[in-house]
N, C-alpha and C positions, 0 to 999 in steps of 0.2 A: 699749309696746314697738314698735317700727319692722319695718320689713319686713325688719333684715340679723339672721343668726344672732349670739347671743353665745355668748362661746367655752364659760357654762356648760351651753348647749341643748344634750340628746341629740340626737344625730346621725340625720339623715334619712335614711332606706333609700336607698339608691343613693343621696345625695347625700356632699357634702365633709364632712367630719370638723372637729373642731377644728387649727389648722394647714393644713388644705389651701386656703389663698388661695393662690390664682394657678396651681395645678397645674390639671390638665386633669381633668373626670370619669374616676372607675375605670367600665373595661366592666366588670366584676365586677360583681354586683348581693348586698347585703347581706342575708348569712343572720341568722336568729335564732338565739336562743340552743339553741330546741329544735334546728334543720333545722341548727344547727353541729354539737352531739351527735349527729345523726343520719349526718350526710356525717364524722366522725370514728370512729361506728362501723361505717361502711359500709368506711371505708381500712383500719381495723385488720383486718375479717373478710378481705380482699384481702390484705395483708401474711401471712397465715395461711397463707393457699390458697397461698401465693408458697412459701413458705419451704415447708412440709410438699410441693408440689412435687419442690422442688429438691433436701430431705434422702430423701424418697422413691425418687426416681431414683438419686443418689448412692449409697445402702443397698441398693437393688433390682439396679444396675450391680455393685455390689463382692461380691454376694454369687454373681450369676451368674458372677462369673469366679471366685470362689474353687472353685466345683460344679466347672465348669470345666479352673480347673487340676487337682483333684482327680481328675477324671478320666482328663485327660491324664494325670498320674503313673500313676496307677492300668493304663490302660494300657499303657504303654512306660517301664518300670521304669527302663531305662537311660538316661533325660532326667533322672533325680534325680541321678544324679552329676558333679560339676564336674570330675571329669579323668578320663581313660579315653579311649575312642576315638571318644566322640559329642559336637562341639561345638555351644557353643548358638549359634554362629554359624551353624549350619546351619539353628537352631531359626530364625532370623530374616530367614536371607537369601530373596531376590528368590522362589526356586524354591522356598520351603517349602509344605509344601499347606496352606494355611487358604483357605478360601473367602473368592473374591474379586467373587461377585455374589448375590444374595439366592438363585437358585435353586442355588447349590453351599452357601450357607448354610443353607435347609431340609433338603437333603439330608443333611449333616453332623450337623444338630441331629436329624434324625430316627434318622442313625446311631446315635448317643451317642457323636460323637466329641468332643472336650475341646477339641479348636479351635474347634470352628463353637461350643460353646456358650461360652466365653472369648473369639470376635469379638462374640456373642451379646449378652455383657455391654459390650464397647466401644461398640458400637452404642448400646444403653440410653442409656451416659455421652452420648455425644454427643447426641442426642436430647433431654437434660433441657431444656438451654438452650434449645431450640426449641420444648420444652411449657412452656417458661416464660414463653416471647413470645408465644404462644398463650392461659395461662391471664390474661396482659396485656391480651389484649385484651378478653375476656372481663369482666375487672374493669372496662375501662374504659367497657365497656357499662352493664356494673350501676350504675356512679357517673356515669350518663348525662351522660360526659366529651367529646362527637363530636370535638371537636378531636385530643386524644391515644389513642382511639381508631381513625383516620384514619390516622395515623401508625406505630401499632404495628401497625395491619394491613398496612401498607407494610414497615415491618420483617418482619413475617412473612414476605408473599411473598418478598421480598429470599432470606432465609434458606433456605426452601426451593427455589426456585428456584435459588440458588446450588449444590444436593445434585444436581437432576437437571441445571443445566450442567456440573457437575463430571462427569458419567456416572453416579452412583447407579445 
């Protein structure tokens, strides 16, 4: 046998493949069969963390606002009617009192008022996304990815950073 691969020769770890004449080395360096299983079970437990996340928050968010609205009703009877003298454009506009900084929102929630704990649940919602860019990063540590790690930390800050220029 000569020194060039034939095309029947397994394939050398990090070398070309059958078909790769003339393309350039992959930086990838070739897993085995086991450390393939291993980096495939390592994605799936992360796709897991992901999702039970993001249905978490979802289910966690929709139930704080339903407490929420209940309480609201609960308290001011007369928001459950659609015609009469209370419109729910009242309910919505500019001057309505829902708390509009964390510390009128503690207060509110310590009340047990059905606003602050129905912003309570919006909060939640919005939030998921941001624990999900978060548990992103996280994954990307365990599957010691630095590159897209680097980057979803980037994304994070971005994301939070965006809440306190907004005024949060």
């Amino acid at each position: 046998m000569t020194g060039t691969r034939q095309p029947t020769d397994p394939p050398t770890p990090g070398g070309p493949g059958p078909g790769d004449e003339g393309k350039a080395p992959s930086r990838r360096r070739q897993l085995t069969p086991e450390q393939a299983l291993l980096m495939e079970e390592k994605v799936r437990k992360v796709e897991v963390a992901i999702s039970l996340v993001l249905r978490i928050g979802v289910v966690l968010s929709v139930a704080v606002i339903a407490v929420g609205l209940g309480l609201m009703f609960a308290h001011h009877p007369d928001y459950v009617a659609i015609t009469g003298r209370f419109g729910y454009r009242h309910l919505t506009s500019r001057g309505a009192p829902f708390p509009h900084s964390f510390a009128a929102l503690g207060r509110a929630i310590g009340a047990g008022e059905g606003r602050g704990i129905i912003v309570l649940g919006v909060l939640i919602l919005i939030l998921t996304p941001v624990l999900r860019v978060a548990v992103g990063v996280l994954a990307f540590i365990y599957e010691k990815d630095p590159p897209m790690t680097i980057v979803t930390l980037y994304v994070l800050i971005v994301l939070v950073g965006s809440f306190f220029l907004a005024g949060v």
